[in-house]
C-alpha positions as a Markdown table, in Angstrom:
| # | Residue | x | y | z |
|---|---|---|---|---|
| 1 | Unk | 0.0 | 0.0 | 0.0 |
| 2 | Unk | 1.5 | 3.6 | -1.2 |
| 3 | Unk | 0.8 | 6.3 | 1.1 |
| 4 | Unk | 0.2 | 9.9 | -0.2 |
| 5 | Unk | 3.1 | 12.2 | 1.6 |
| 6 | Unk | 0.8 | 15.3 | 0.6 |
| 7 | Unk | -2.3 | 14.1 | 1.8 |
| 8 | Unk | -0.8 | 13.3 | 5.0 |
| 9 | Unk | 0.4 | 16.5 | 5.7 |
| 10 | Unk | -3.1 | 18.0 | 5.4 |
| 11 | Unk | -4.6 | 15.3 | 7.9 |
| 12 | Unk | -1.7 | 16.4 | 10.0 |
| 13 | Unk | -2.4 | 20.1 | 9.8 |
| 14 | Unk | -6.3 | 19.5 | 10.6 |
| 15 | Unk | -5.2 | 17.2 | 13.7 |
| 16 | Unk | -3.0 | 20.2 | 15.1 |
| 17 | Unk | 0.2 | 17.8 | 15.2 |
| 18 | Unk | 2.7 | 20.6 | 13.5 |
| 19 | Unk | 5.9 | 19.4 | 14.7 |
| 20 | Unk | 6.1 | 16.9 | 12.2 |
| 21 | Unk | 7.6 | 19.5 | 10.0 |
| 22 | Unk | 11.6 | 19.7 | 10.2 |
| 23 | Unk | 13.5 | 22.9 | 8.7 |
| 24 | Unk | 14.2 | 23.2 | 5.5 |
| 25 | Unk | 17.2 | 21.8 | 4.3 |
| 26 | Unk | 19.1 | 20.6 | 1.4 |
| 27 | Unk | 19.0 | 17.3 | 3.4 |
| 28 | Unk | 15.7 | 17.4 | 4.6 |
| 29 | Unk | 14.4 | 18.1 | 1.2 |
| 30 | Unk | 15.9 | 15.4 | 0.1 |
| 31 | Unk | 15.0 | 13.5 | 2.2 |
| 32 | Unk | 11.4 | 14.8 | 1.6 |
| 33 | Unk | 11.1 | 13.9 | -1.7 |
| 34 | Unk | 13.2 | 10.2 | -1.4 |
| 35 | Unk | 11.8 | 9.3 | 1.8 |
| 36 | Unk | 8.4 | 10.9 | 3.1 |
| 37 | Unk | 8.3 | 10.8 | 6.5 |
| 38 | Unk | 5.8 | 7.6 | 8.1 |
| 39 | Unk | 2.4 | 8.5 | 9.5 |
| 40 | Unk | 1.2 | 8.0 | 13.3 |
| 41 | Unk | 0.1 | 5.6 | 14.8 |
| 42 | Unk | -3.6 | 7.2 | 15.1 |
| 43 | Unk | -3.9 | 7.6 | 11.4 |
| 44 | Unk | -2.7 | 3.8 | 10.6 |
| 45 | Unk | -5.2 | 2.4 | 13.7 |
| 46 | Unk | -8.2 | 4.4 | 12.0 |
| 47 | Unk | -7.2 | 3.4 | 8.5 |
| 48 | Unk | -6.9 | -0.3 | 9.6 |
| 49 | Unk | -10.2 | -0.1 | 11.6 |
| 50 | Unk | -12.1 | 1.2 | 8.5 |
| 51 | Unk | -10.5 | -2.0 | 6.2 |
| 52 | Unk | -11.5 | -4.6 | 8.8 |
| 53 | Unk | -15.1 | -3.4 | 9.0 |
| 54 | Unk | -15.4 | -3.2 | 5.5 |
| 55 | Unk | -13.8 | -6.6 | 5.2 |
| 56 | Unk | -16.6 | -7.6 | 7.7 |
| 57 | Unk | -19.2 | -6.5 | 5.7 |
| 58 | Unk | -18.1 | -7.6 | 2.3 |
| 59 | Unk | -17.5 | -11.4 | 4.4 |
| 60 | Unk | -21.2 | -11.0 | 5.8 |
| 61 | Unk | -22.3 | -10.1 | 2.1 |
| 62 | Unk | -20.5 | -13.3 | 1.0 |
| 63 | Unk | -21.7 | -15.6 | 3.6 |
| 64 | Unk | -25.6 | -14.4 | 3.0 |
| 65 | Unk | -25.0 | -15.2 | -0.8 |
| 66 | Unk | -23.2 | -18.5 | 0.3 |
| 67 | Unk | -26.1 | -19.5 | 1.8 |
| 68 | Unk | -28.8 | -18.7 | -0.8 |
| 69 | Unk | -26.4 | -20.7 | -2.8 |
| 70 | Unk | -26.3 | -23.6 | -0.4 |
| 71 | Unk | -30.3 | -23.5 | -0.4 |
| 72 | Unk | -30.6 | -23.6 | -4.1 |
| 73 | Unk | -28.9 | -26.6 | -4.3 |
| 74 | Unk | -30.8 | -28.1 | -2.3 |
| 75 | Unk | -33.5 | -27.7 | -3.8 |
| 76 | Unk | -31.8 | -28.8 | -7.2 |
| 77 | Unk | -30.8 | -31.9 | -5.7 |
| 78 | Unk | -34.2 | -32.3 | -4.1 |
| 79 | Unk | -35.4 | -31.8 | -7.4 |
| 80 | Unk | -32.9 | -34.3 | -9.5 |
| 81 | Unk | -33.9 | -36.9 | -6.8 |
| 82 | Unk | -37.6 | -36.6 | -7.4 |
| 83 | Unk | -36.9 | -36.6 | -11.2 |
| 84 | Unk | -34.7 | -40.0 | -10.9 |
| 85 | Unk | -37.6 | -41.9 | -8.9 |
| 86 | Unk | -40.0 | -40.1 | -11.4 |
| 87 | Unk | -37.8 | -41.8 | -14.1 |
| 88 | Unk | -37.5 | -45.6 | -12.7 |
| 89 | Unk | -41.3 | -45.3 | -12.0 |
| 90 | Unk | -41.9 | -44.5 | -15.6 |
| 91 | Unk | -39.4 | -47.9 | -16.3 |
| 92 | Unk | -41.2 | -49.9 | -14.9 |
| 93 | Unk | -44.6 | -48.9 | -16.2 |
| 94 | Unk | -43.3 | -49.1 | -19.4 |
| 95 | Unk | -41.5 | -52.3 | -18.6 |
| 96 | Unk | -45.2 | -53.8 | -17.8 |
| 97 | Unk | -46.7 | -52.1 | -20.5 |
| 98 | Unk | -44.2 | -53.6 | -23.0 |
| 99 | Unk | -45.0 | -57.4 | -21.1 |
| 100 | Unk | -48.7 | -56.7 | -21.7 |
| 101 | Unk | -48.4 | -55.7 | -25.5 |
| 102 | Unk | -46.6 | -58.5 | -25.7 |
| 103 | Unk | -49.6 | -60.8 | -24.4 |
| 104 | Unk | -52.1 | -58.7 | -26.9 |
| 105 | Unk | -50.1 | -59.0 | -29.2 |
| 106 | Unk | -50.0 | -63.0 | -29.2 |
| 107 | Unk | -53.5 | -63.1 | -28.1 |
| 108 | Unk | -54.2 | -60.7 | -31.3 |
| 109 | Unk | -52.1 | -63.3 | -33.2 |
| 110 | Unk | -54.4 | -66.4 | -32.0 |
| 111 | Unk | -57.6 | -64.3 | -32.2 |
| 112 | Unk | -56.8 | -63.9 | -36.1 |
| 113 | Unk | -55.7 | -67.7 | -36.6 |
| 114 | Unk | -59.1 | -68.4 | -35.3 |
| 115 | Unk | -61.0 | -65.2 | -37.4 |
| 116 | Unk | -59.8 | -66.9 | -40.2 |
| 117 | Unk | -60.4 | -70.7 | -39.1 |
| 118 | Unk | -63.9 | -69.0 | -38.4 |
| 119 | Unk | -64.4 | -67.2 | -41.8 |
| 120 | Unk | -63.2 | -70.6 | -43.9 |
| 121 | Unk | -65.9 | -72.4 | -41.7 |
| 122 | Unk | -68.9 | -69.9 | -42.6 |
| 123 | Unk | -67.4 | -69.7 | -46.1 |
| 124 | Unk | -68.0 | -73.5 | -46.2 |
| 125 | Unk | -71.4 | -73.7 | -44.9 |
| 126 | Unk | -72.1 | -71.0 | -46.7 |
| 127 | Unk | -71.2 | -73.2 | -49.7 |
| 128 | Unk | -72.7 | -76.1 | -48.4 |
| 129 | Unk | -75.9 | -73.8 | -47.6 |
| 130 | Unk | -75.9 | -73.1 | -51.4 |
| 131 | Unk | -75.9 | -76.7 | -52.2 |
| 132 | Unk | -79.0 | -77.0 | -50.6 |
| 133 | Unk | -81.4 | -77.4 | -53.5 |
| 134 | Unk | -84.0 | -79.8 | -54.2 |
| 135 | Unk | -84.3 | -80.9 | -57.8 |
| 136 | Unk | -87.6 | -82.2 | -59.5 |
| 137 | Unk | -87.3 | -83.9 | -62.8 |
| 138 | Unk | -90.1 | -84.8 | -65.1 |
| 139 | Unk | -92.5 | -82.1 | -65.2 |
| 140 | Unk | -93.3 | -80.9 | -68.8 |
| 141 | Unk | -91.9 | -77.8 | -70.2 |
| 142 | Unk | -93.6 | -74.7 | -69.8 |
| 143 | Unk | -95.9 | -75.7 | -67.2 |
| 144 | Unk | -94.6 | -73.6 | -64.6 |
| 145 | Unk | -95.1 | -70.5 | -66.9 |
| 146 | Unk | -93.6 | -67.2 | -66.4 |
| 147 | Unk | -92.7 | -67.5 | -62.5 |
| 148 | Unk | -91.0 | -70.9 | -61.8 |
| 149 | Unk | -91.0 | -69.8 | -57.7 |
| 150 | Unk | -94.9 | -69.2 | -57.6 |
| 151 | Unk | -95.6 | -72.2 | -59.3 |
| 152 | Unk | -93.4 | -74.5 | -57.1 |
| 153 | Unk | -95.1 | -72.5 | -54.0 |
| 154 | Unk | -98.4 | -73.5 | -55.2 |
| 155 | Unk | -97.3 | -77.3 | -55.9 |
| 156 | Unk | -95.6 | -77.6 | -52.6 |
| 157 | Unk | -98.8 | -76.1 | -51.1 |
| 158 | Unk | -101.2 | -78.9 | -52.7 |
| 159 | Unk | -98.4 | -81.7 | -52.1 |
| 160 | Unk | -97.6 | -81.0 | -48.3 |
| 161 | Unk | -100.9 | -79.5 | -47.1 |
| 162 | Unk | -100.8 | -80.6 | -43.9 |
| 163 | Unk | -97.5 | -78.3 | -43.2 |
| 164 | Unk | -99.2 | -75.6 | -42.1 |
| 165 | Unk | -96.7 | -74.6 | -40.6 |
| 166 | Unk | -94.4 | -73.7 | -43.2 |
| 167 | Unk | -93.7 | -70.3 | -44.6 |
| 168 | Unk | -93.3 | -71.3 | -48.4 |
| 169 | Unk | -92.6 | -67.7 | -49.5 |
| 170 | Unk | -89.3 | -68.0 | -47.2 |
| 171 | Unk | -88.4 | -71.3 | -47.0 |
| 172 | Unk | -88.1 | -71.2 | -51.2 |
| 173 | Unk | -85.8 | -68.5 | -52.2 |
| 174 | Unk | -85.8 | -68.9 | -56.3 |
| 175 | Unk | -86.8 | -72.0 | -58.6 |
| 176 | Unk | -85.4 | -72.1 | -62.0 |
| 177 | Unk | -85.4 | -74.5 | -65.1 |
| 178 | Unk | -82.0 | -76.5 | -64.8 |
| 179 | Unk | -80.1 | -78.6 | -67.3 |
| 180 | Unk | -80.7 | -82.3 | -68.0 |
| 181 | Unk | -78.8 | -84.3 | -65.4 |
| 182 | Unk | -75.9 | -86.0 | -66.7 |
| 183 | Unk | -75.8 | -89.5 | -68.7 |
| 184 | Unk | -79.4 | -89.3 | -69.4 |
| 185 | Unk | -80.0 | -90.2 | -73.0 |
| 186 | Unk | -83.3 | -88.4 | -74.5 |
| 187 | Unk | -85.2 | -89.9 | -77.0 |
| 188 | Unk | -84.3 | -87.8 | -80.4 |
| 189 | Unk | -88.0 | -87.6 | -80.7 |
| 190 | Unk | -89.0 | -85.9 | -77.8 |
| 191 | Unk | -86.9 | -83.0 | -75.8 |
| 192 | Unk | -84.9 | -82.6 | -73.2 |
| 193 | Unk | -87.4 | -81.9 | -69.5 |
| 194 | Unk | -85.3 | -80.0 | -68.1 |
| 195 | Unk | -85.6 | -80.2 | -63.9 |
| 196 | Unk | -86.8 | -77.5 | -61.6 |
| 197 | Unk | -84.1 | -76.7 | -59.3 |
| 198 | Unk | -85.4 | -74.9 | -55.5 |
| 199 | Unk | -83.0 | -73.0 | -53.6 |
| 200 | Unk | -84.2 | -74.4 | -50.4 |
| 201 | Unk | -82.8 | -72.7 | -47.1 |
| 202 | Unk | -84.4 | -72.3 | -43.9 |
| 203 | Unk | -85.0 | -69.3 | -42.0 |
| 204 | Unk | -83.1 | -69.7 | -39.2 |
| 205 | Unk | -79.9 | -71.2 | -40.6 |
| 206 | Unk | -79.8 | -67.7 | -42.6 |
| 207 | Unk | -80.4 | -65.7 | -39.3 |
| 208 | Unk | -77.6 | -67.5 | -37.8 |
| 209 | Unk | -75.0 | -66.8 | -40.6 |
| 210 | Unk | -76.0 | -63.4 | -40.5 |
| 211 | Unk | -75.5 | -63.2 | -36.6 |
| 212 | Unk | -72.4 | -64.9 | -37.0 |
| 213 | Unk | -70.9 | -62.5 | -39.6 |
| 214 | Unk | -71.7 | -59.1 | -37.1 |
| 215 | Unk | -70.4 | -61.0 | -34.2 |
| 216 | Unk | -66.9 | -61.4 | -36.3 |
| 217 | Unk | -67.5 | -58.1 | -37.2 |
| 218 | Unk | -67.7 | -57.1 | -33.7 |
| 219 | Unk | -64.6 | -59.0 | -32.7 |
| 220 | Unk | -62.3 | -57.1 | -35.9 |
| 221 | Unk | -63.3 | -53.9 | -34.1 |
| 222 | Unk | -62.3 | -54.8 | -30.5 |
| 223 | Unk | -59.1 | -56.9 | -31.2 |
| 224 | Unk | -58.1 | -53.3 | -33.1 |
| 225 | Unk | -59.2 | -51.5 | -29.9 |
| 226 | Unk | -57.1 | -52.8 | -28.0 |
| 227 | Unk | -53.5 | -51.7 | -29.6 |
| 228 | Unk | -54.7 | -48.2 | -29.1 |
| 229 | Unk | -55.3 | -48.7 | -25.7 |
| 230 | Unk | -52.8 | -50.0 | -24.9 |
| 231 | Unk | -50.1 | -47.1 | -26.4 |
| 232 | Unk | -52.9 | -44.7 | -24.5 |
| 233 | Unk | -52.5 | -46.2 | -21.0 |
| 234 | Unk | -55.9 | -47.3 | -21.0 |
| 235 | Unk | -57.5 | -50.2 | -18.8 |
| 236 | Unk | -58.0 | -52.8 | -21.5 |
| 237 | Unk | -59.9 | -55.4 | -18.7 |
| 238 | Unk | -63.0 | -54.3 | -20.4 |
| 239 | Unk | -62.5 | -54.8 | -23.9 |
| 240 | Unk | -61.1 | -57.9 | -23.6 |
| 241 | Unk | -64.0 | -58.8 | -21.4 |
| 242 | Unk | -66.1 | -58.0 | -24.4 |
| 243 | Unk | -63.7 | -59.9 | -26.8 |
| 244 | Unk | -64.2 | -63.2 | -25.3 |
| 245 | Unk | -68.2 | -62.7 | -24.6 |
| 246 | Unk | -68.8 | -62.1 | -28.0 |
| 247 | Unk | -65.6 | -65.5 | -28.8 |
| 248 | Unk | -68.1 | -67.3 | -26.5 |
| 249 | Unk | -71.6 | -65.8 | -28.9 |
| 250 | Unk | -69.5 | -67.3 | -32.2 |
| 251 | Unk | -68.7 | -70.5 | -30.4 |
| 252 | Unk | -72.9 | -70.9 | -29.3 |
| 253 | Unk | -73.4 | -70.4 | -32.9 |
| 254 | Unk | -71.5 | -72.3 | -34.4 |
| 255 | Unk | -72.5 | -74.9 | -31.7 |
| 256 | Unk | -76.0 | -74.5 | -32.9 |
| 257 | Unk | -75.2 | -76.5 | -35.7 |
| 258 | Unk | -74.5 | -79.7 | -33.1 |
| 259 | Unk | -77.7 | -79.2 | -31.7 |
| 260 | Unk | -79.4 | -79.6 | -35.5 |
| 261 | Unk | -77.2 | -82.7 | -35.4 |
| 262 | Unk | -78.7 | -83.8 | -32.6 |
| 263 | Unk | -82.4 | -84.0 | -34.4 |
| 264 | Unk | -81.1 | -86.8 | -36.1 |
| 265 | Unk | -81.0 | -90.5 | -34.2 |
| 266 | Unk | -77.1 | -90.4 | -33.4 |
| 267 | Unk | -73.6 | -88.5 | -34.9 |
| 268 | Unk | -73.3 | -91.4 | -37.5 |
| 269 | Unk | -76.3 | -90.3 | -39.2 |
| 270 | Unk | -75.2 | -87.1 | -39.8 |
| 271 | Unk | -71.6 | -88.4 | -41.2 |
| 272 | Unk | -73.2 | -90.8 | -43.2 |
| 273 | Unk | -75.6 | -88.0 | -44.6 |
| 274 | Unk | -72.6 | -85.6 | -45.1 |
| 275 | Unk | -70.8 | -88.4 | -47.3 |
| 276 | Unk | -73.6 | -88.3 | -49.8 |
| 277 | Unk | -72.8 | -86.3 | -52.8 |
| 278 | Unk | -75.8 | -86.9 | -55.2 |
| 279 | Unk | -78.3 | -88.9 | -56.1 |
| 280 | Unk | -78.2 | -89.4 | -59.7 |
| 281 | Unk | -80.5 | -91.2 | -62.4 |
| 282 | Unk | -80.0 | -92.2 | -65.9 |
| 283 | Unk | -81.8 | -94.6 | -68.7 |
| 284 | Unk | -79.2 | -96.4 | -70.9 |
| 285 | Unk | -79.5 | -97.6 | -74.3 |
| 286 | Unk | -78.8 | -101.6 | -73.1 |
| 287 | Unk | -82.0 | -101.3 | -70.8 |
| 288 | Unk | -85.7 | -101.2 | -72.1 |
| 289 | Unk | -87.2 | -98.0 | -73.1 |
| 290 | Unk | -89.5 | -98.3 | -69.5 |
| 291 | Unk | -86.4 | -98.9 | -67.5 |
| 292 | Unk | -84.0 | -97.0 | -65.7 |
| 293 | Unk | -81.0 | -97.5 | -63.7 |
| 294 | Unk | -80.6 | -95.7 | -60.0 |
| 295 | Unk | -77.3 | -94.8 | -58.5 |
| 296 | Unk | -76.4 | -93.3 | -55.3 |
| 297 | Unk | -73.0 | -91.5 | -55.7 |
| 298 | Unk | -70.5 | -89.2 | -53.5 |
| 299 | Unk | -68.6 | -86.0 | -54.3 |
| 300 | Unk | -65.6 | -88.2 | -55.9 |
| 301 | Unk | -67.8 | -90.0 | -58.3 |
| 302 | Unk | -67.3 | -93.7 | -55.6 |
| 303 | Unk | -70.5 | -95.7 | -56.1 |
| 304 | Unk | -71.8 | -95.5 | -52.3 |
| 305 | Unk | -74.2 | -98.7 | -52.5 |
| 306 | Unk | -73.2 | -100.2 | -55.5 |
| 307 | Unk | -74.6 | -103.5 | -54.7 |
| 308 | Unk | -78.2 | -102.6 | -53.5 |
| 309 | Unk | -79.0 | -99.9 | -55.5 |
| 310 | Unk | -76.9 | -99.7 | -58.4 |
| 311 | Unk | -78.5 | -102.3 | -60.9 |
| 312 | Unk | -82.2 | -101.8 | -59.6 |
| 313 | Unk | -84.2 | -101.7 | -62.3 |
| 314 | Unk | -86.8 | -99.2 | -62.0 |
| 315 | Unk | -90.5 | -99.1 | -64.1 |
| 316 | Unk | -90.5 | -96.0 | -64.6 |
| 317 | Unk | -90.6 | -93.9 | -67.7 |
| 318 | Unk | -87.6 | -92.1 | -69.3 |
| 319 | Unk | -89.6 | -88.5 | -68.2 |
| 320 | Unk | -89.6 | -89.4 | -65.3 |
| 321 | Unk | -86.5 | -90.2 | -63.9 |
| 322 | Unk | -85.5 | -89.3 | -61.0 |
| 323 | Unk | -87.0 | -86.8 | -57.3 |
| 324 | Unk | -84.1 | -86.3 | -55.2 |
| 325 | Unk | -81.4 | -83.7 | -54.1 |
| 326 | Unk | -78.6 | -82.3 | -55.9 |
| 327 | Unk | -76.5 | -82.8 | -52.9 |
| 328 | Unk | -77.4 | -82.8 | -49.2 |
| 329 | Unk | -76.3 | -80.3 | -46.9 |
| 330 | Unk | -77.5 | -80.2 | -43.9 |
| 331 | Unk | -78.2 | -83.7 | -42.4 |
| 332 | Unk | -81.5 | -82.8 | -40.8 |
| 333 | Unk | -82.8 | -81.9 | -44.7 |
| 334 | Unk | -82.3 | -85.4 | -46.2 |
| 335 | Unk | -85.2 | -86.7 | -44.6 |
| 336 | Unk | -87.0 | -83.7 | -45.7 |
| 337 | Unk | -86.6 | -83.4 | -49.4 |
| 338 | Unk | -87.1 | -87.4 | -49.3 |
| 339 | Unk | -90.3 | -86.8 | -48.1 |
| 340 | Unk | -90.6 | -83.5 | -50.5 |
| 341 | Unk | -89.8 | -85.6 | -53.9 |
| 342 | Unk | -92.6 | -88.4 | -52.4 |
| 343 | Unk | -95.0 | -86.2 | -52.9 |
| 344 | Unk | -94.3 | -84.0 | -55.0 |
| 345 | Unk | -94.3 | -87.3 | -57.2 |
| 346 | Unk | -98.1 | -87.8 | -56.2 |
| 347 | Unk | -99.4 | -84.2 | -56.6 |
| 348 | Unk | -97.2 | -84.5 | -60.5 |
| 349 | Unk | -99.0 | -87.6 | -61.0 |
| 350 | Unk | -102.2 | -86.8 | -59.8 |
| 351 | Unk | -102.0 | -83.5 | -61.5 |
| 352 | Unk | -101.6 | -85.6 | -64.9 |
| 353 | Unk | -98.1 | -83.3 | -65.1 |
| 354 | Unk | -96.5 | -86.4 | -66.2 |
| 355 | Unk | -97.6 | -88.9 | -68.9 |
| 356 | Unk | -98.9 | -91.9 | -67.4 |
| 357 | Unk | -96.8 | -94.1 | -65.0 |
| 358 | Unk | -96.9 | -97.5 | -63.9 |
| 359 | Unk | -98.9 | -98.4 | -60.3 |
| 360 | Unk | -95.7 | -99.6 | -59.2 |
| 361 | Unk | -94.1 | -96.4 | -59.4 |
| 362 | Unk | -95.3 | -95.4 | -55.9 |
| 363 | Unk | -93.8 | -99.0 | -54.3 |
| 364 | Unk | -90.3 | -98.6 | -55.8 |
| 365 | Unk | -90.4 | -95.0 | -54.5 |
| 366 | Unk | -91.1 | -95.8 | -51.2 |
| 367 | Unk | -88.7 | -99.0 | -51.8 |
| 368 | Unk | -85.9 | -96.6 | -52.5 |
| 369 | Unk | -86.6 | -94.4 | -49.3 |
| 370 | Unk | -87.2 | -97.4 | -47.2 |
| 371 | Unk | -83.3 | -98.8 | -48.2 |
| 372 | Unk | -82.0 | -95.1 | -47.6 |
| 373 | Unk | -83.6 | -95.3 | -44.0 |
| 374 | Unk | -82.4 | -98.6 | -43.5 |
| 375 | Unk | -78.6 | -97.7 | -43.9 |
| 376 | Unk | -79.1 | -94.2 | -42.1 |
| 377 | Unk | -80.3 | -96.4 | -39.3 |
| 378 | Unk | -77.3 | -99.4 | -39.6 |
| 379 | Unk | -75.0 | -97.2 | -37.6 |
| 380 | Unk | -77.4 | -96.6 | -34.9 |
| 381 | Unk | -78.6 | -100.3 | -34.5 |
| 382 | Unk | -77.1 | -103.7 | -35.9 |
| 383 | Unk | -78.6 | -106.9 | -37.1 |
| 384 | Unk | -82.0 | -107.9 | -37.1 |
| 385 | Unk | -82.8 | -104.7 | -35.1 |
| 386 | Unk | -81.8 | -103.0 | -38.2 |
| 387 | Unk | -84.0 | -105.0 | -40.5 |
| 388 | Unk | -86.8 | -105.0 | -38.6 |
| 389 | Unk | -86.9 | -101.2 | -38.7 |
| 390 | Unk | -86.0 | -101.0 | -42.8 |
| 391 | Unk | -89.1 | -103.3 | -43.1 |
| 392 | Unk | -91.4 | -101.2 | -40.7 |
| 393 | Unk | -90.5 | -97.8 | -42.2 |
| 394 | Unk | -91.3 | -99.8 | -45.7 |
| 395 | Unk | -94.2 | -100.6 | -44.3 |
| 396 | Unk | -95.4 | -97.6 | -43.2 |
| 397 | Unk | -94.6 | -95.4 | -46.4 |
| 398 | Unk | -96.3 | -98.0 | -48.4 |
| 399 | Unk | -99.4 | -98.2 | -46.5 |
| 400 | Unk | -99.0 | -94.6 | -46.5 |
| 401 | Unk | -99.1 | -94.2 | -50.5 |
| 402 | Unk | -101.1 | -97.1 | -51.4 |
| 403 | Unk | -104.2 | -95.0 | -49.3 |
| 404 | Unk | -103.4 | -91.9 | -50.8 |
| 405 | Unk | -103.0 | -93.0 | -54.6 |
């Protein structure tokens, strides 16, 4: 620290202390100006006091902002802890979020697997549903007129009279003229009789597909619910609820079909009625002009009964030569359109519709019905418990048609 000589003397002079002074000198001037004389002891004790207490205050200053300081960071560190247990709780949320889109996502996976085992399965009775037709050979050309469906209403009506019960108007959806059914050989003189083909389906088996189709509908929609849920944060308890209550409504729907199943006697019936293809007629240029030849073939073209049925001959004539079904279905139908193309057959032939047949047309009708009974019914029963019911349901239908011809 430099001290001013000049501004000492002044503080000197105001303080009264004069003797500080010396004469003046060529020695004392120089030794003015080389080496000012040193102040008191006052002076230096004042000047010290005044640096400490500013030194206090400037300390006092620096411990205040020390402290603010201190209590800052704190709070940053108070705050950089929350953050870090804000940051392993958001971990493992999305650690269990992750673990639960992995679930959806294989249970998405399985859900389509079975949406599509589903879709093939409608697709096929939707197929089979189509198949479902009943075709009636014989009746003349141009007998139905311009509507083939209102005239096969009104024959069904005068045929089955005692079904009052059925709704005609729904249970037929279209009729149509239909080709000549293969390997049947025309006489050049007369043509082709073409057959009326029915689309027969019933009611309910269309309300079901149709239930079954919004119910997959339904399923698409919540299956795709539940990825956006899931990215959201949302509960997805209740739409997975909802995705197996509406699994379980397409598993009751489809189990409806067991329980038409069960209208037949036993599960054999209905495997034996699925393995018939079609029932298919012909006349042949080795055979007489009145006979006929009846075949009962599957999907693959395999004679089914070749033995009982196969080389039957049939008086019958070449019009008409065959009442049966394109291809069965539905099991609990063949029994139906049996009992459809019986008498249909009488109404035709009371009607005069056909030229004129045999009396034993009606007996080898109801021969051929009774043998398909009989081998529906040899996988429920064996033996001469089977034969005894073939020969009763013969029985019956003929006693049946020889009272109403």
């Amino acid at each position: 620290m430099s001290w001013d000589y000049t501004e000492t003397q002044q503080l000197l002079h105001s303080m009264g202390d004069l003797s500080v002074a010396p004469a003046q000198t060529e020695a004392n001037v120089l030794n003015v100006e080389t080496a000012p004389p040193s102040p008191s002891l006052h002076l230096i004790y004042q000047i010290i006091t005044s640096q400490h207490k500013q030194t206090q205050r400037d300390s006092k200053k620096a411990r205040v902002a020390t402290k603010q300081l201190q209590v800052a960071i704190s709070k940053v560190a108070k705050t950089c802890s929350e953050i870090g247990e804000r940051i392993a709780a958001i971990e493992c949320r999305a650690d269990a979020l992750e673990s639960d889109l992995g679930a959806v996502t294989k249970q998405a996976a399985m859900h389509e697997s079975q949406l599509s085992d589903i879709q093939w399965k409608v697709e096929d009775f939707e197929n089979r549903q189509r198949r479902n037709n009943l075709r009636l050979i014989g009746i003349q050309e141009g007998v139905e007129g311009q509507d083939s469906r209102a005239f096969i209403i009104r024959l069904l009506k005068t045929a089955l009279p005692e079904q009052t019960g059925w709704d005609w108007e729904k249970e037929i959806q279209r009729a149509h003229r239909g080709t000549a059914p293969p390997g049947v050989l025309w006489d050049a003189l007369k043509a082709a009789i073409r057959g009326e083909t029915l689309s027969y389906a019933l009611k309910r088996e269309k309300q079901r597909h149709l239930a079954i189709s919004a119910a997959q509908t339904e399923l698409a929609s919540l299956e795709s619910q539940i990825v956006g849920l899931a990215r959201n944060n949302a509960p997805i308890q209740d739409t997975l609820d909802k995705i197996t209550v509406t699994r379980a409504k397409i598993i009751q729907l489809y189990l409806d079909q067991d329980i038409i199943k069960a209208q037949i006697r036993t599960q054999e019936c209905y495997e034996f009625s699925e393995r018939v293809g079609k029932v298919l007629a012909y006349k042949t240029r080795q055979k007489a002009a009145r006979s006929a030849i009846v075949a009962i073939k599957d999907r693959q073209g395999q004679t089914v009964y070749g033995d009982r049925l196969t080389h039957r001959e049939v008086e019958i004539t070449p019009q008409l030569v065959l009442l049966g079904t394109d291809g069965v279905a539905y099991p609990e139908y063949s029994q139906r359109f049996l009992f459809l193309a019986m008498s249909v057959a009488r109404c035709c032939i009371a009607s005069n519709w056909l030229e004129s047949t045999p009396p034993t047309f009606n007996h080898w009708l109801v021969r051929m019905c009774s043998l398909f009974y009989l081998e529906m019914g040899s996988y429920a029963c064996k033996g001469r418990r089977r034969r005894r019911m073939g020969e009763a349901i013969w029985a019956q239908w003929l006693g049946n048609n020889e009272s109403g011809s």
